[in-house]
py3Dmol code that shows the C-alpha trace and the ligand (Angstrom):
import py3Dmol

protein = """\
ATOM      1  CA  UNK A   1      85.498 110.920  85.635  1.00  0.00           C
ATOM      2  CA  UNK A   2      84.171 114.638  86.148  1.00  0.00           C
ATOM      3  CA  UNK A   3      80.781 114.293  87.508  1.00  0.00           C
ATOM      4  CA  UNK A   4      79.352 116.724  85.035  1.00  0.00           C
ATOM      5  CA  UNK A   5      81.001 114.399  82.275  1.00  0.00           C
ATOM      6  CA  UNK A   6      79.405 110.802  83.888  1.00  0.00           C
ATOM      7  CA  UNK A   7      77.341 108.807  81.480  1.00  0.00           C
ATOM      8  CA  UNK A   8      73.408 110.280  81.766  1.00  0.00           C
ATOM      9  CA  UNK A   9      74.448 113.231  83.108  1.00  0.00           C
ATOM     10  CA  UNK A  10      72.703 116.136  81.022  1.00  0.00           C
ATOM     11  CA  UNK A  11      75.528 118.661  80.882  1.00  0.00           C
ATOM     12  CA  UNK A  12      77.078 121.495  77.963  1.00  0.00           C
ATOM     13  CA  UNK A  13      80.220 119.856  78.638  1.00  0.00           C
ATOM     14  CA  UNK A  14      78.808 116.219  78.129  1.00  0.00           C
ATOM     15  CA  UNK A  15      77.241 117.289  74.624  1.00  0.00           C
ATOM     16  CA  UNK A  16      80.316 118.923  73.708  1.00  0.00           C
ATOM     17  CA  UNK A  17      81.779 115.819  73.751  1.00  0.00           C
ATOM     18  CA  UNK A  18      79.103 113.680  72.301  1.00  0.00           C
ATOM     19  CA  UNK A  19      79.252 115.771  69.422  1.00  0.00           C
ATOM     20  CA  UNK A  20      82.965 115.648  68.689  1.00  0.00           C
ATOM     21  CA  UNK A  21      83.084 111.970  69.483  1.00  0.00           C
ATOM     22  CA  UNK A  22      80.099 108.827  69.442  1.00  0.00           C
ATOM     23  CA  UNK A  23      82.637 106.341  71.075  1.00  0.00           C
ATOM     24  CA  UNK A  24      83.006 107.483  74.627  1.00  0.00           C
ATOM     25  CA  UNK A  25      84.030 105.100  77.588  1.00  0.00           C
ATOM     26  CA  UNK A  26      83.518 106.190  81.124  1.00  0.00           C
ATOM     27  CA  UNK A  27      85.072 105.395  84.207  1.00  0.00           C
ATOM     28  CA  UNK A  28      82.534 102.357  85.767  1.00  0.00           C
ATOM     29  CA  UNK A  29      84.024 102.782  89.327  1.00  0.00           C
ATOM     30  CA  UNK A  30      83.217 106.341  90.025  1.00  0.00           C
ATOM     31  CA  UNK A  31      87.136 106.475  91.919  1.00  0.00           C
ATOM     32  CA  UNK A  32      90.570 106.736  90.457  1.00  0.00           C
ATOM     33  CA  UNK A  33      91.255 103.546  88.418  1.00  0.00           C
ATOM     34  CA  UNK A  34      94.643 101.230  89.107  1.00  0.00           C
ATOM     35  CA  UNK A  35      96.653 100.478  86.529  1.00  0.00           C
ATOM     36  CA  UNK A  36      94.795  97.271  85.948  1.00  0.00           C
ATOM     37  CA  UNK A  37      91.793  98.893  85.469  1.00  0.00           C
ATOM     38  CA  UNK A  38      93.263 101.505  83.445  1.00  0.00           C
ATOM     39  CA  UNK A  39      95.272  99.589  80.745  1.00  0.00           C
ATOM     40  CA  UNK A  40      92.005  97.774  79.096  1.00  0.00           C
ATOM     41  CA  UNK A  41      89.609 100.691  79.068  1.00  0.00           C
ATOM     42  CA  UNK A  42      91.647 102.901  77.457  1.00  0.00           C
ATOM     43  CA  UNK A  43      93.105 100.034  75.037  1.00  0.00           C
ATOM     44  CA  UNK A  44      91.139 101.827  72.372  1.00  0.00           C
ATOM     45  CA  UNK A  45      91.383 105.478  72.951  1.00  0.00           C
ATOM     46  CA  UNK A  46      92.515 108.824  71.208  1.00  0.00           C
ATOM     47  CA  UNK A  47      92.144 111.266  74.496  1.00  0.00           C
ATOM     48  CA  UNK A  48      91.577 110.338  77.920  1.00  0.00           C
ATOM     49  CA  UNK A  49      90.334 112.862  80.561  1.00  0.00           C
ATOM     50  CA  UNK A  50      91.630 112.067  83.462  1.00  0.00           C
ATOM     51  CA  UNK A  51      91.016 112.850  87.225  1.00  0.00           C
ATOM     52  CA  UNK A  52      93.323 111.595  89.993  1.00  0.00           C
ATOM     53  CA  UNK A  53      94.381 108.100  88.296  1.00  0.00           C
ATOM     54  CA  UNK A  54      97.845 108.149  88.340  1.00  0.00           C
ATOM     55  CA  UNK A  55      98.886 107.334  84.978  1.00  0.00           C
ATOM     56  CA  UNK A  56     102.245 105.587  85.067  1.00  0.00           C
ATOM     57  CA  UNK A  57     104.596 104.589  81.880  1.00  0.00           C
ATOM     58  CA  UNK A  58     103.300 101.370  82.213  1.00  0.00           C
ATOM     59  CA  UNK A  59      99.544 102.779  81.285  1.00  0.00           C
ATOM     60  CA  UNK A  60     100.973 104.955  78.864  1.00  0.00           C
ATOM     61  CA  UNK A  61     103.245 102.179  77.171  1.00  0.00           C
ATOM     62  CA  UNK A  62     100.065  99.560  77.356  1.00  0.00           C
ATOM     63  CA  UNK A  63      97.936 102.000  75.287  1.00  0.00           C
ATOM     64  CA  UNK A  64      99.301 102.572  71.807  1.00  0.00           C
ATOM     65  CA  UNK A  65      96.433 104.856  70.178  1.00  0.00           C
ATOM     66  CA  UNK A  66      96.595 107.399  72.576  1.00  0.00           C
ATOM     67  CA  UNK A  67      97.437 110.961  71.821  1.00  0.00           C
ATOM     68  CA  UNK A  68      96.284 113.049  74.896  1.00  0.00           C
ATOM     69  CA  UNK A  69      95.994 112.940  78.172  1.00  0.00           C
ATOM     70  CA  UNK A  70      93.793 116.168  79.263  1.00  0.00           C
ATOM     71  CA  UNK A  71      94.099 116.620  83.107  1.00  0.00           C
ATOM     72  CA  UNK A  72      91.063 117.916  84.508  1.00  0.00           C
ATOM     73  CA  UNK A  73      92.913 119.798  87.106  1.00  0.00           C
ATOM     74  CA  UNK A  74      96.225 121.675  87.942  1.00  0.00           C
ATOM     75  CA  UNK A  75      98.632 119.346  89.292  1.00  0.00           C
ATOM     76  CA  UNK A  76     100.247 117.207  86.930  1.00  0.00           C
ATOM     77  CA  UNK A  77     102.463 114.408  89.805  1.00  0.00           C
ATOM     78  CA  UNK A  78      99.801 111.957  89.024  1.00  0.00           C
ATOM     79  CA  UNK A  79     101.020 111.723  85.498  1.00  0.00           C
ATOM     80  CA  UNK A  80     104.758 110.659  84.071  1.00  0.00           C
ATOM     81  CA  UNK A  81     104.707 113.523  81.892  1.00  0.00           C
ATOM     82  CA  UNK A  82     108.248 112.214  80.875  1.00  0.00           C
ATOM     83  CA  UNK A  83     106.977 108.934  79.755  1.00  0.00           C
ATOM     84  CA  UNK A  84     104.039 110.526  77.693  1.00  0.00           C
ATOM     85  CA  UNK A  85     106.597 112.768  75.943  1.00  0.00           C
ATOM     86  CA  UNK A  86     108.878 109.842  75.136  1.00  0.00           C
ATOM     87  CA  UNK A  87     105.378 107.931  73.786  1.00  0.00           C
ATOM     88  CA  UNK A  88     104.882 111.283  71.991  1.00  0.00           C
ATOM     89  CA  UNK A  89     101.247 111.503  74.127  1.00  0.00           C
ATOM     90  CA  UNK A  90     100.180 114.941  75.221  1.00  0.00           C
ATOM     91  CA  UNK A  91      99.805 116.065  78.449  1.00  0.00           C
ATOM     92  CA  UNK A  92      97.364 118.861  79.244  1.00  0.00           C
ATOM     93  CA  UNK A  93      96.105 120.419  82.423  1.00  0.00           C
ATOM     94  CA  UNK A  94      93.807 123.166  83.809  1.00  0.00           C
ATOM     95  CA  UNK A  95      95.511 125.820  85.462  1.00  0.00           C
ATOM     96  CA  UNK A  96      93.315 128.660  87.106  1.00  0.00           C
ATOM     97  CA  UNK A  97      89.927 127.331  86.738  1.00  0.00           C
ATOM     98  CA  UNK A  98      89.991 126.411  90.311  1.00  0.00           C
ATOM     99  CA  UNK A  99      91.724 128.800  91.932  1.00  0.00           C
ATOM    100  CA  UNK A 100      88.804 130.600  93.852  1.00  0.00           C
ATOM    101  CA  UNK A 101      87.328 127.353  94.885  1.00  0.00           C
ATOM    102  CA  UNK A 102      90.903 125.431  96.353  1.00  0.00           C
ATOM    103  CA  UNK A 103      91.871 129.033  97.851  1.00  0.00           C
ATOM    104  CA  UNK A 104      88.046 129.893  99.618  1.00  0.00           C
ATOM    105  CA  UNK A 105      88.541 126.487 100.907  1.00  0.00           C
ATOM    106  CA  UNK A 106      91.779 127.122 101.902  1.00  0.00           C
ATOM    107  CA  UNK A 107      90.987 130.021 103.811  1.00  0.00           C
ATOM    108  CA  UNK A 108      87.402 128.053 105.522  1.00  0.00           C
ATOM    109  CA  UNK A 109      90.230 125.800 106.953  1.00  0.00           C
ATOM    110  CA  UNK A 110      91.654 128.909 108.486  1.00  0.00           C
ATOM    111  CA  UNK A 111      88.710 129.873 109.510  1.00  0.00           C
ATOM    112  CA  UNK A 112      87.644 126.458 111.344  1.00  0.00           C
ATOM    113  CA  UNK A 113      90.576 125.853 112.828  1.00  0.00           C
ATOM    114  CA  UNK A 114      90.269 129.218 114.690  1.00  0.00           C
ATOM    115  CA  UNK A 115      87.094 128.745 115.833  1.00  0.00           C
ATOM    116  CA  UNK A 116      87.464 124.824 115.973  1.00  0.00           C
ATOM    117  CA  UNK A 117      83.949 124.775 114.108  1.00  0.00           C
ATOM    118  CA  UNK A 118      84.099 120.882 113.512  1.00  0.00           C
ATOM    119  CA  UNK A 119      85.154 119.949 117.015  1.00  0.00           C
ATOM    120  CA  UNK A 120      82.250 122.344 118.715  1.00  0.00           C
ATOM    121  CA  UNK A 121      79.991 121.244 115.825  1.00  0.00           C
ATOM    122  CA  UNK A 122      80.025 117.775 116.794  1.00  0.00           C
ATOM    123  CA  UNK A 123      79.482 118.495 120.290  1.00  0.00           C
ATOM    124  CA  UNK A 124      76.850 120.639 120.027  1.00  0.00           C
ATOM    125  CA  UNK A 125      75.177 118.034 117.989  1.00  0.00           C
ATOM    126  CA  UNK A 126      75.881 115.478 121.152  1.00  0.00           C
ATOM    127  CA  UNK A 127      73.714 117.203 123.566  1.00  0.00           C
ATOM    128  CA  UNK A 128      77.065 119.511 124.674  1.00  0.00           C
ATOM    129  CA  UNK A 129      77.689 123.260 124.939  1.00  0.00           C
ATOM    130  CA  UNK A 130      81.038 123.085 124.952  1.00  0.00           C
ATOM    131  CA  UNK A 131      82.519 126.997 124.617  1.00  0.00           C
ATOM    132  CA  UNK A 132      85.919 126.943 123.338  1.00  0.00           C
ATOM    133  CA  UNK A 133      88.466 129.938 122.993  1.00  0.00           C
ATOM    134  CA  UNK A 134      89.844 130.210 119.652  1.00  0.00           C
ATOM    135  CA  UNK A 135      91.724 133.477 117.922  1.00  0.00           C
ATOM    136  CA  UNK A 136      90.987 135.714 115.356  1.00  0.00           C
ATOM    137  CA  UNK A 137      92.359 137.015 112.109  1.00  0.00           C
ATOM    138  CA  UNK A 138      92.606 140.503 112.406  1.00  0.00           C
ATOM    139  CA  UNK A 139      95.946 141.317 112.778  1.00  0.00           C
ATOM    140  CA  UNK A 140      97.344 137.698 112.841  1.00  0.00           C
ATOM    141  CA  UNK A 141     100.274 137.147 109.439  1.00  0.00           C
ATOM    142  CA  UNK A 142      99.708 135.004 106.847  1.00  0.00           C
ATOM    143  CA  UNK A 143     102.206 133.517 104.810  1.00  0.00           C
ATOM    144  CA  UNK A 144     101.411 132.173 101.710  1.00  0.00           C
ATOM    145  CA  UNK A 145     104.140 129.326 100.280  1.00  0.00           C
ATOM    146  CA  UNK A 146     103.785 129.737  96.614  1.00  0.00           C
ATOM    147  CA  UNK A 147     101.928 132.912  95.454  1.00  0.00           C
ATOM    148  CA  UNK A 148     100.105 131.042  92.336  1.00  0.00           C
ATOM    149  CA  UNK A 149      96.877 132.030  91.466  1.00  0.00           C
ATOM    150  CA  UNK A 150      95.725 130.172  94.412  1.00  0.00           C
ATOM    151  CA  UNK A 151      97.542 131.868  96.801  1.00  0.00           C
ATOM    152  CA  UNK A 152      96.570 134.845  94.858  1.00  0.00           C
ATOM    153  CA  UNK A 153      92.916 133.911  96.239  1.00  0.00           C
ATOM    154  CA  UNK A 154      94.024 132.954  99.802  1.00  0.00           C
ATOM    155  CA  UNK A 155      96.087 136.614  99.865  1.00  0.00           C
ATOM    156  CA  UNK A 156      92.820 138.290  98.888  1.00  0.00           C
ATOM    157  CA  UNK A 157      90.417 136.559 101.754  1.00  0.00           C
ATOM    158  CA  UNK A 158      93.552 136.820 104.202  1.00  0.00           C
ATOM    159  CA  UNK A 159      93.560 140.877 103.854  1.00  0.00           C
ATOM    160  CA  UNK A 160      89.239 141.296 103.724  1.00  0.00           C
ATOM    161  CA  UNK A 161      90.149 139.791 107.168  1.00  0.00           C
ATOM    162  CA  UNK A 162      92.714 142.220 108.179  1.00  0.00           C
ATOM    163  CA  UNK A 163      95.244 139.650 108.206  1.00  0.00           C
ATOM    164  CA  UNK A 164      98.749 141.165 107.161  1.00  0.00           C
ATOM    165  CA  UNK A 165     100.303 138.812 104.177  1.00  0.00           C
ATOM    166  CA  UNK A 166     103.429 137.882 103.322  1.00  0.00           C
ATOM    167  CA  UNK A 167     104.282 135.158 100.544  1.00  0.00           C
ATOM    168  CA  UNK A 168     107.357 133.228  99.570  1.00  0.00           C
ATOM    169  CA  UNK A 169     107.678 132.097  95.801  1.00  0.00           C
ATOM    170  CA  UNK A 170     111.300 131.445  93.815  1.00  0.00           C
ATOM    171  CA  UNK A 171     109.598 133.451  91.161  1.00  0.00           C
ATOM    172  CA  UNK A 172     107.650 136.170  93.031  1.00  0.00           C
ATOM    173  CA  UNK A 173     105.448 138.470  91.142  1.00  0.00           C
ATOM    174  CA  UNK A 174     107.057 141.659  92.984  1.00  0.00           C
ATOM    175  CA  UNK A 175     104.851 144.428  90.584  1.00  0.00           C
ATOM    176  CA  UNK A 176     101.427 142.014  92.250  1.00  0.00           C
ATOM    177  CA  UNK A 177     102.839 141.839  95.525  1.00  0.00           C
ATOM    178  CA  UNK A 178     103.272 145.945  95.653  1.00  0.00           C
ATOM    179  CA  UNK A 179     100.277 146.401  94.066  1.00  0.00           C
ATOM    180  CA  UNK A 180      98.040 144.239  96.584  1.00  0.00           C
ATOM    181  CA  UNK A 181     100.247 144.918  99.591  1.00  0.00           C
ATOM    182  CA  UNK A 182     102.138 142.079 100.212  1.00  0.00           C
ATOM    183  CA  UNK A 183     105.634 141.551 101.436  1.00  0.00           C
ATOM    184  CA  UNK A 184     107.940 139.046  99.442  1.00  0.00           C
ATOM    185  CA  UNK A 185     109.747 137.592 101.811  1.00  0.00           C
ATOM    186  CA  UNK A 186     112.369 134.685 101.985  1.00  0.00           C
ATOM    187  CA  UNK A 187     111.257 131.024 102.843  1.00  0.00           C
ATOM    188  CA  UNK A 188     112.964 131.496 106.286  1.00  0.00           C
ATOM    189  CA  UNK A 189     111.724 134.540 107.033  1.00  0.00           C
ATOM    190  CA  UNK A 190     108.035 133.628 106.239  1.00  0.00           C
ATOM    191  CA  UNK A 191     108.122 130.288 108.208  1.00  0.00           C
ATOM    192  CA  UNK A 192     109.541 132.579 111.042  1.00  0.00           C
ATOM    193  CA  UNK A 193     107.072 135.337 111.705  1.00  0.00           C
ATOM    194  CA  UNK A 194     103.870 133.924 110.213  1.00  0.00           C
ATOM    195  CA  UNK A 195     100.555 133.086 112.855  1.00  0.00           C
ATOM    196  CA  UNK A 196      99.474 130.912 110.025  1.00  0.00           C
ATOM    197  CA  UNK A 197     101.471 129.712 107.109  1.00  0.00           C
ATOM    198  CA  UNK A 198      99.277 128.070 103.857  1.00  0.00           C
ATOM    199  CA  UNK A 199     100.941 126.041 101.389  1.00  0.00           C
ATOM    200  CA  UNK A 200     100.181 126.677  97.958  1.00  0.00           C
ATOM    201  CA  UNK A 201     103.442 125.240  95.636  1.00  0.00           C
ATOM    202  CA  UNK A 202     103.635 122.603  93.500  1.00  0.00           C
ATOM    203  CA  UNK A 203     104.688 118.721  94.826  1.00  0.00           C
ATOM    204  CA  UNK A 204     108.189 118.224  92.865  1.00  0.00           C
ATOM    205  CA  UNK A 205     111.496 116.345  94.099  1.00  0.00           C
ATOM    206  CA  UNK A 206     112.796 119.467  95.898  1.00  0.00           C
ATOM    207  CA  UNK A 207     109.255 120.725  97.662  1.00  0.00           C
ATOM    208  CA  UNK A 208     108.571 117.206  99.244  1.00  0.00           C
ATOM    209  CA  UNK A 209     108.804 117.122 102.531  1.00  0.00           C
ATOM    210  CA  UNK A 210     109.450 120.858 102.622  1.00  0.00           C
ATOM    211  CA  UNK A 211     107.570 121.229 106.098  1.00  0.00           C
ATOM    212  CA  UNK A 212     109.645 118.617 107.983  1.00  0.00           C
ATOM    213  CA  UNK A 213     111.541 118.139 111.646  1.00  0.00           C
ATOM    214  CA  UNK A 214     113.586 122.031 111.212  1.00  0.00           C
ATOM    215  CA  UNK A 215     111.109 123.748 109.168  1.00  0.00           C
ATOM    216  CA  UNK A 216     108.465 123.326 112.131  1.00  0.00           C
ATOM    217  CA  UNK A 217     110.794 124.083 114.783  1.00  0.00           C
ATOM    218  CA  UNK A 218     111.783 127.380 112.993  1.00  0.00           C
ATOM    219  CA  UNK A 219     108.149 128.576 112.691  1.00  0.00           C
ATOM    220  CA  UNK A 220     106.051 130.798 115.642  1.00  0.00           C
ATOM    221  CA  UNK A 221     105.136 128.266 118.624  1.00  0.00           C
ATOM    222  CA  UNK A 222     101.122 127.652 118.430  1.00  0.00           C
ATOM    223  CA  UNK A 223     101.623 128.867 114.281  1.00  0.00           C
ATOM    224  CA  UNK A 224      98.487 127.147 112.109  1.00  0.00           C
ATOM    225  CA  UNK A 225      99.634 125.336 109.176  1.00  0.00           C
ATOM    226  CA  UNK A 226      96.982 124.561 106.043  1.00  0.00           C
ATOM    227  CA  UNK A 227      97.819 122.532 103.187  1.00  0.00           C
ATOM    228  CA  UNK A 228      95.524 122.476 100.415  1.00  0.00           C
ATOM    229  CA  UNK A 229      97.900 121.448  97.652  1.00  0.00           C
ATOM    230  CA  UNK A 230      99.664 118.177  97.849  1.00  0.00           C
ATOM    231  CA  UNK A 231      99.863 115.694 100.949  1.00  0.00           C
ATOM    232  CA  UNK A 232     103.984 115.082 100.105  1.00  0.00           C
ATOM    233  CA  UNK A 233     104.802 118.737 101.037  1.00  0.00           C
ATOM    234  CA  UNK A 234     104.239 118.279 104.551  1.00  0.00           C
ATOM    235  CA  UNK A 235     106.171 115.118 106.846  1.00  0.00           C
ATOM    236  CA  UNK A 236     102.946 114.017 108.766  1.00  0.00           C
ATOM    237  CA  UNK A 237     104.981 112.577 111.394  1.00  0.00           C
ATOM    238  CA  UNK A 238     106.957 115.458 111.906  1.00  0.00           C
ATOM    239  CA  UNK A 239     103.464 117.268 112.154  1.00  0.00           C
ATOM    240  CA  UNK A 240     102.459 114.618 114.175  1.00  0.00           C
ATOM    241  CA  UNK A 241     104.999 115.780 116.886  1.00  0.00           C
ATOM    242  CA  UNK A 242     104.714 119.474 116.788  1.00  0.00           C
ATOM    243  CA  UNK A 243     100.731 119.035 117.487  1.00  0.00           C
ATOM    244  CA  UNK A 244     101.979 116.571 120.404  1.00  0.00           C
ATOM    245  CA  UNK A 245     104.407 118.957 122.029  1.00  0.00           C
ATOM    246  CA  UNK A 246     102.018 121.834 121.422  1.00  0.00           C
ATOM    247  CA  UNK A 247     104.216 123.618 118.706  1.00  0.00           C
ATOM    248  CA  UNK A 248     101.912 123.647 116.042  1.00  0.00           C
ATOM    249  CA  UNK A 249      97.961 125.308 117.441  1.00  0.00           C
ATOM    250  CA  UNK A 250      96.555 123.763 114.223  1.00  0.00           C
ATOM    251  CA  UNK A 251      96.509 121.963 111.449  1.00  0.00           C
ATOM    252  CA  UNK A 252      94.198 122.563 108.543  1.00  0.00           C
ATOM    253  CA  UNK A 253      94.452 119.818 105.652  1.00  0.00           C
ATOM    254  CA  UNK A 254      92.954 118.930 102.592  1.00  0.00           C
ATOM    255  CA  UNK A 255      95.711 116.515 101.219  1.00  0.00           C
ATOM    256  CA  UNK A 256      97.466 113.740 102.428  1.00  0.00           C
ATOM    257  CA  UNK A 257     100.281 111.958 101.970  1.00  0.00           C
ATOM    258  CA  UNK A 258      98.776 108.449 101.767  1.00  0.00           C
ATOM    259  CA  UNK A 259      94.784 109.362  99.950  1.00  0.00           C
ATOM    260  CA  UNK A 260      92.230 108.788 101.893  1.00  0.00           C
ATOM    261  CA  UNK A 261      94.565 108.894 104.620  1.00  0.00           C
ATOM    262  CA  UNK A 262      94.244 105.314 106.751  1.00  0.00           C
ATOM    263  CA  UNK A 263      94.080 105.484 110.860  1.00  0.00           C
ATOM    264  CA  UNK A 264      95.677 108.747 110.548  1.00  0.00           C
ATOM    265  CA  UNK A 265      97.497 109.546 113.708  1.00  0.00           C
ATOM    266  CA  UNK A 266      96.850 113.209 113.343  1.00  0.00           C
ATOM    267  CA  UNK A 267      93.086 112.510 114.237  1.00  0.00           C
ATOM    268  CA  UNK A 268      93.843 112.449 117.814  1.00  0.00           C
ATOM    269  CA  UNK A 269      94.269 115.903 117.835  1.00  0.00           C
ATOM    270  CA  UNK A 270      91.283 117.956 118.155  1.00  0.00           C
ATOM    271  CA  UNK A 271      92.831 121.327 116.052  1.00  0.00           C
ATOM    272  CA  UNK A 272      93.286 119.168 113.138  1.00  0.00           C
ATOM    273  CA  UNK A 273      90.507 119.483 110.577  1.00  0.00           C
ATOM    274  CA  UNK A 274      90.609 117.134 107.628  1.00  0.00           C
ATOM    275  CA  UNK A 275      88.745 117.564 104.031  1.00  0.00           C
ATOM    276  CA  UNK A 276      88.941 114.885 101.383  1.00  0.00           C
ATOM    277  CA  UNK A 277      90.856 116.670  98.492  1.00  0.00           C
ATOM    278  CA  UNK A 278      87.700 118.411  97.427  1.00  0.00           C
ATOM    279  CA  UNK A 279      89.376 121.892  97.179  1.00  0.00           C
ATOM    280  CA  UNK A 280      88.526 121.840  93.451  1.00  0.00           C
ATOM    281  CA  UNK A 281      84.608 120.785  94.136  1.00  0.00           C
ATOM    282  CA  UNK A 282      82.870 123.727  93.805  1.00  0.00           C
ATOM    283  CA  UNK A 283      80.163 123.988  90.794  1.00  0.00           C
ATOM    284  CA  UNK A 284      81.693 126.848  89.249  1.00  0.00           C
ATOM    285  CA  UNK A 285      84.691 125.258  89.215  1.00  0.00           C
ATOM    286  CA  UNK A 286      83.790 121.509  87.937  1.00  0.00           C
ATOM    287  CA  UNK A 287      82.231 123.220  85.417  1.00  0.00           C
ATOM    288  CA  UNK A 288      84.741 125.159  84.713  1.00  0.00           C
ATOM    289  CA  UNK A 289      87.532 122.489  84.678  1.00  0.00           C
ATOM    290  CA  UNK A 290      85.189 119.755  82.728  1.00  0.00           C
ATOM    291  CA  UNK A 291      84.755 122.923  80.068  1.00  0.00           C
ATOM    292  CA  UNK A 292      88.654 123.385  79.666  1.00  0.00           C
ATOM    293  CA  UNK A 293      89.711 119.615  80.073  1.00  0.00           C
ATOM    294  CA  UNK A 294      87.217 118.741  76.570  1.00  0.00           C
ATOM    295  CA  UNK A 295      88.534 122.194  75.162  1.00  0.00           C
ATOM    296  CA  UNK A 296      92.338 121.074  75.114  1.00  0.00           C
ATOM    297  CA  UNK A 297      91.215 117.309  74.199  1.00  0.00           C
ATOM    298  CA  UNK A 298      89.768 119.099  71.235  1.00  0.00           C
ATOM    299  CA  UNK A 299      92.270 120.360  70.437  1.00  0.00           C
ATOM    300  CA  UNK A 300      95.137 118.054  70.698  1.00  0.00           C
ATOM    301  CA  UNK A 301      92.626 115.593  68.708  1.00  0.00           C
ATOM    302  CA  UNK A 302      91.943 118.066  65.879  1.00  0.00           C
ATOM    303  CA  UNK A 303      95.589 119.196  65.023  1.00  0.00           C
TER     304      UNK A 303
END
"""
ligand_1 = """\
44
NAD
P 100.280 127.856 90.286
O 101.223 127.221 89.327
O 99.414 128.970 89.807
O 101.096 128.384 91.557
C 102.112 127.671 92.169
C 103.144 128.681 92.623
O 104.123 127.996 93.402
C 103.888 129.350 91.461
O 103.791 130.759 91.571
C 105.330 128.879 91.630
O 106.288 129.863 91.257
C 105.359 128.596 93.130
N 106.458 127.724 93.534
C 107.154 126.812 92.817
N 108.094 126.233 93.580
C 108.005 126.805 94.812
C 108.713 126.637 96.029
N 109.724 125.766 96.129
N 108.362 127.398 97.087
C 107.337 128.297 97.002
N 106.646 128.492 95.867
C 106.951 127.752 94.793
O 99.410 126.661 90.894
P 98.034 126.769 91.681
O 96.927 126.570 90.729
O 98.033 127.981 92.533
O 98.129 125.423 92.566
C 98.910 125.381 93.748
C 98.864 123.987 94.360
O 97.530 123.613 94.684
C 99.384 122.881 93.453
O 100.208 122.032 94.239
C 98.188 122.085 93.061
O 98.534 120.739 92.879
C 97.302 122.270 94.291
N 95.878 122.087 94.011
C 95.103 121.479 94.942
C 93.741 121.301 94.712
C 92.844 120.677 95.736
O 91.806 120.159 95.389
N 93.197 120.736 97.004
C 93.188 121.718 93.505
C 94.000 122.373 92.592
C 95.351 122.547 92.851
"""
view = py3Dmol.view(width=600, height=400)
view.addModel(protein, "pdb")
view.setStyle({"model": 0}, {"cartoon": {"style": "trace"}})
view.addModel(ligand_1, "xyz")
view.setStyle({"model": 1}, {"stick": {}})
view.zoomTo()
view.show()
């Protein structure tokens, strides 16, 4: 459940709802629910705004009165659109609410695996003064996989920071890219020249595992690789080796492919820096996202 829509919680978005419905039913576990826990507390239910449950054809089959499932979010892999179709269920998301928060975050990453901010942050706080060399941006390339409105965001931070940018996307905005001076290029000429690459596409059947055993050894030796969009893009094992052998400088992640990520073997590695999927947890953008999510409930209820 959004935190701005958790029982008690005094919020526009939370009154919103109260006033359009008096039977509400909130998550009791404060985490994603299993399918277990999904089935009976939505037994009853028209809409169901929904987090990072993954919502299987099993949930949907089990759970005959609903009509809408409102993603508060972008991404819909957590949810068998197909199956909801076939139920005739709704599926809605929130596309560009979060943009600026996921890319900022995106480009903090970036920014602390340069300077390795976490590593020298826990030393200081140890009693050490460790100094550590790390690189800057000026100058450096970016490429941006998937130039969404996220990457839109990343682009814009990467250039305030003299980066140059380049972006690969099957369907590249080329009029945006002239305008805000970036070069489309092709996947294999991104991966190639970029310093730092940032992934920014959508997980689907043909992106997973996209950065694997050949795309890393095609890419820059020492490049920086950030993922804040989905933890299947990237093989971690294959990442695993190019931090071992010293190909990859860094790695800069905010999704995994197992979430949270258990006795992760990238955590040896000093130039890794880990978030928990909180790209979207900003207060603008909760806000924002809890404000859209009730909006397209709405109105998939009312027509
Ligand atoms: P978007 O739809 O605006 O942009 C995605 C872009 O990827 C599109 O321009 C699309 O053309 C492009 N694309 C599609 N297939 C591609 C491919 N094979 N190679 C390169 N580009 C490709 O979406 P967005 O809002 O910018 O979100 C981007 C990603 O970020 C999504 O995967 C989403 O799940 C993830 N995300 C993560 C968080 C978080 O908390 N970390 C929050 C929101 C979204």
């Amino acid at each position: 459940t959004p935190t701005s829509l958790q029982p008690g919680k005094k919020s526009r978005e939370l009154e919103t709802l109260k006033q359009f419905s008096e039977d509400l039913v909130f998550n009791p576990a404060g985490r994603p629910l299993t399918e277990d826990e999904l089935i009976p507390l939505l037994q009853d239910c028209d809409g169901y705004v929904a987090g990072l449950d993954f919502i299987t054809e099993k949930v949907i089959a089990s759970c005959p009165k609903l009509k809408v499932i409102s993603r508060y979010g972008v991404g819909y892999d957590r949810v068998d659109v197909a199956a909801a179709t076939r139920h005739g269920v709704v599926v809605t998301n929130t596309p560009g609410v979060n943009s600026e928060a996921v890319g900022e975050l995106a480009f903090a990453l970036i920014l602390a695996v340069a300077r390795k901010i976490p590593y020298l942050n826990q030393d200081t706080r140890n009693g050490g003064w460790m100094r550590s060399t790390g690189f800057e941006c000026l100058g450096k390339k970016i490429c941006i996989l998937g130039l969404g409105s996220i990457g839109k965001v990343v682009a814009r931070c990467a250039r305030g920071f003299g980066m140059e940018v380049c972006a690969y996307d099957p369907y590249i905005d080329e009029g945006y890219c002239l305008e805000h001076n970036i070069a489309a290029v092709s996947l294999e000429e991104g991966i190639a020249q970029a310093d730092v690459i940032s992934l920014h596409l959508p997980l689907m059947d043909s992106t997973r595992h996209l950065i694997n055993k050949e795309t890393l050894s095609a890419m820059k030796d020492g490049v920086v690789l950030i993922n804040t969009s989905r933890g299947g893009i990237i093989d971690e094992s294959a990442a695993y080796e190019a931090l071992k052998s010293g190909k990859m400088g860094g790695l800069g992640l905010d999704a995994f492919e197992e979430e949270p990520p258990k006795d992760s073997l990238l955590f040896e590695f000093d130039n890794v820096v880990a978030t928990p999927h909180t790209g979207a947890h900003t207060k603008e953008a909760t806000q924002n996202m809890a404000k859209a999510a009730i909006k397209n409930l709405i109105d998939v209820l009312n027509n």
